[in-house]
DOVEX-949887 format. One record per residue (C-alpha): residue in three letters; x, y, z. Coordinates in nm, 3 decimals. Example, Ala and Ser with C-alpha at 12.3 -4.5 7.8 and 13.67 -1.06 7.14 Angstrom:
<recs>
   rest        c1        c2        c3
    Ala     1.230    -0.450     0.780
    Ser     1.367    -0.106     0.714
</recs>
This chain:
<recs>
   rest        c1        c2        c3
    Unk   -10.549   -16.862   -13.016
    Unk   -10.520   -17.109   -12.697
    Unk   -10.400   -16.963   -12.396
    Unk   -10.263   -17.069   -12.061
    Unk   -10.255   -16.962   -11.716
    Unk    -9.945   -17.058   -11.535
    Unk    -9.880   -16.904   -11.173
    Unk    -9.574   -16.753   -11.091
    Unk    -9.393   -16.821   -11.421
    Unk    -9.129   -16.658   -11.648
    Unk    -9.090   -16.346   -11.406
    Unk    -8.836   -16.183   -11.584
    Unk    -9.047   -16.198   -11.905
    Unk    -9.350   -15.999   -11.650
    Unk    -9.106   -15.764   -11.564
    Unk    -9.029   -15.661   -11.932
    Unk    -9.365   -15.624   -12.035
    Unk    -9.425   -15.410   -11.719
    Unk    -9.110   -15.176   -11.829
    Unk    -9.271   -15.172   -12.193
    Unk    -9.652   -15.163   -12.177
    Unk    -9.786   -15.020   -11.801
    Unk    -9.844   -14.712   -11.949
    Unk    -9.787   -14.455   -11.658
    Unk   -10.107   -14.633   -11.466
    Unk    -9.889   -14.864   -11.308
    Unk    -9.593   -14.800   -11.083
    Unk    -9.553   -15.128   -10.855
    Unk    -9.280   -15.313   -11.037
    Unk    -9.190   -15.508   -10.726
    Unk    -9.471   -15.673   -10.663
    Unk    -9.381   -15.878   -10.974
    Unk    -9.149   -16.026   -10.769
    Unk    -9.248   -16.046   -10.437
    Unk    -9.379   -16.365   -10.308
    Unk    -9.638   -16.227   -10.063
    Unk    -9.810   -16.204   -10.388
    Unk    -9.954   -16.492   -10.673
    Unk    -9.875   -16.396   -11.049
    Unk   -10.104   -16.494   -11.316
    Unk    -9.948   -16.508   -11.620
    Unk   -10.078   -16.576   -11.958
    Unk    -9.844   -16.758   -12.201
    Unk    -9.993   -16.849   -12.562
    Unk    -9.885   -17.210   -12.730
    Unk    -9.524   -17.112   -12.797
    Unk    -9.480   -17.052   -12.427
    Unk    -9.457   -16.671   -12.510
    Unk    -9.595   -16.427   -12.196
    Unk    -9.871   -16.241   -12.329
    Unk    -9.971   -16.041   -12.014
    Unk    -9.989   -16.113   -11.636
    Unk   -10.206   -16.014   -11.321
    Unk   -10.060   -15.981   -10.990
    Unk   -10.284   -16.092   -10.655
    Unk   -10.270   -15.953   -10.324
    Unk   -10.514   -16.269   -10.107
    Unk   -10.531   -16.034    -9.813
    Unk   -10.790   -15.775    -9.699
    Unk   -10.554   -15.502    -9.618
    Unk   -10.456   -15.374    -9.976
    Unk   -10.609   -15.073    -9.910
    Unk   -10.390   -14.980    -9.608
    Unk   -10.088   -15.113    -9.810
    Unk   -10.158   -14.967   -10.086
    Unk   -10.179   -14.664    -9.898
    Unk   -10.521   -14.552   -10.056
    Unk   -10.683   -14.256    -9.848
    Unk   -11.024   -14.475    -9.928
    Unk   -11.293   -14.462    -9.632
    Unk   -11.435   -14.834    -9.719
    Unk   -11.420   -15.143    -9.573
    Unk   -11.314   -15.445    -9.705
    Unk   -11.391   -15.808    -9.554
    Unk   -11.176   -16.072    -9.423
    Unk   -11.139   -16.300    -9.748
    Unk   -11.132   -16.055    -9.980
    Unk   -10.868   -16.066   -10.255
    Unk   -10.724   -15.781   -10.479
    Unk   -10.612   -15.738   -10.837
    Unk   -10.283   -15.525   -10.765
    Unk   -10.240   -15.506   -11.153
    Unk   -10.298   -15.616   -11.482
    Unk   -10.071   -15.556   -11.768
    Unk   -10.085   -15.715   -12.114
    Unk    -9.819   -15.649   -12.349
    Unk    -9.942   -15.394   -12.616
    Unk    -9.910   -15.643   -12.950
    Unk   -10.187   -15.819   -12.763
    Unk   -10.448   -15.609   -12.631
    Unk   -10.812   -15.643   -12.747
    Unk   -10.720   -16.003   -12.812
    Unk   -10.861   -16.143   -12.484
    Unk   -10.595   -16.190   -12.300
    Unk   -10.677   -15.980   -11.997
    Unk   -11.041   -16.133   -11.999
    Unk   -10.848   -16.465   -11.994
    Unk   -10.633   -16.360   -11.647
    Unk   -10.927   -16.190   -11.515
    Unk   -11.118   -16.523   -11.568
    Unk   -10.847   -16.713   -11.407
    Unk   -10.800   -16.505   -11.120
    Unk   -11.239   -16.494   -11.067
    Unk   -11.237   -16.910   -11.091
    Unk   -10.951   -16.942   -10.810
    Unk   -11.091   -16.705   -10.572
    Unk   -11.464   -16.817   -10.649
    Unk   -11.681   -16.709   -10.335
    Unk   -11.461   -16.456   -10.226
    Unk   -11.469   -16.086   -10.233
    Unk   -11.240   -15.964   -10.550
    Unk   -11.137   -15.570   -10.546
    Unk   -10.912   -15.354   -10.740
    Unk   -10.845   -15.005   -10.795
    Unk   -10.849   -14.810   -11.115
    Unk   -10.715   -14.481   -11.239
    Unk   -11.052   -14.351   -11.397
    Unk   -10.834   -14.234   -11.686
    Unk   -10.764   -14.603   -11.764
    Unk   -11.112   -14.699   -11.961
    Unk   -10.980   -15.027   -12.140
    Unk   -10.964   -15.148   -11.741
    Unk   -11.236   -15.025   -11.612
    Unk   -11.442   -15.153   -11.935
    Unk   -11.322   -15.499   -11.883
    Unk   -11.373   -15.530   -11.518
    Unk   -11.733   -15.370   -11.603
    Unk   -11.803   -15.638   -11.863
    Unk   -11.671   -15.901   -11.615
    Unk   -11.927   -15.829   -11.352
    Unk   -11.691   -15.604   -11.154
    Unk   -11.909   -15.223   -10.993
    Unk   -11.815   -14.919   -10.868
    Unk   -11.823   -14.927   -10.451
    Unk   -11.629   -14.619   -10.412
    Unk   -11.455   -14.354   -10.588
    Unk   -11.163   -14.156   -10.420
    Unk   -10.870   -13.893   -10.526
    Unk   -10.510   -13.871   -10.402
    Unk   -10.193   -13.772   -10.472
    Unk   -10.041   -14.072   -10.648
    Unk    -9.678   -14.030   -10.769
    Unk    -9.684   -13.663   -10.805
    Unk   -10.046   -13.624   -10.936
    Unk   -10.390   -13.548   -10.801
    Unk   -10.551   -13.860   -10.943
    Unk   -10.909   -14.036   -10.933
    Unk   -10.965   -14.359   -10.831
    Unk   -11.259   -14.660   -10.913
    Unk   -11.274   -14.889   -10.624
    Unk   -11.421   -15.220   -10.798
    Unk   -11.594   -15.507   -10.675
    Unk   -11.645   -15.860   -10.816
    Unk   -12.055   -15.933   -10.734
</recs>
């Protein structure tokens, strides 16, 4: 199957597949639409949305996100503030396709994201993608004591 990154397209089909398919790891529904951030959305030949990725270009996700993490991040960096691929088409590539997408626009700058440890299909495809651990932290996070994978694009 041929699929195609457009940015910032069919919203209101991201925001169903984030009611449907973010599994409790996700809680940010906003940031679908907020235009501080880029969407990367992955739509197959029939213009169907098969998953998106939402970017944050700016160094201070950390502090917004409001992770008690004692790292530092530099100036350029970018962050993944989520991934979510509707659930008829995971293991089909579609997240390695976004993750591609989003590692070719920002090529030569830091990428980050954080990940629930809990959430192994992430963390295995941001491993296999060339993404490492740089930190590990726990916090309360909606009501739970949960752990934390700070990632790194090398």
């Amino acid at each position: 199957m041929n699929y195609i990154i457009k940015k910032n397209y069919k919203l209101d089909d991201c925001l169903n597949i984030f009611n449907d398919n973010h599994k409790n790891f996700v809680f940010d529904k906003n940031s679908i639409t907020d235009k501080t951030y880029t969407k990367f959305v992955c739509v197959d030949e029939h213009d169907t949305v098969l998953g998106y990725a939402v970017v944050y270009p700016h160094n201070d996700f950390l502090k917004r996100e409001e992770f008690n993490c004692n790292y530092f991040c530099e100036n350029d960096s970018i962050y993944i503030w989520h991934i979510i691929v509707h659930s008829k088409y995971c293991n089909c590539g579609v997240g390695k396709t976004i993750t591609n997408a989003i590692l070719d626009e920002f090529k030569g700058h830091p990428i980050y994201c954080a990940i629930d440890t809990h959430n192994i299909p992430s963390l295995s495809l941001h491993k296999n993608l060339g993404f490492e651990i740089v930190n590990t932290f726990t916090q309360l996070f909606h009501g739970t004591d949960t752990t934390f994978s700070l990632l790194r694009h090398i």
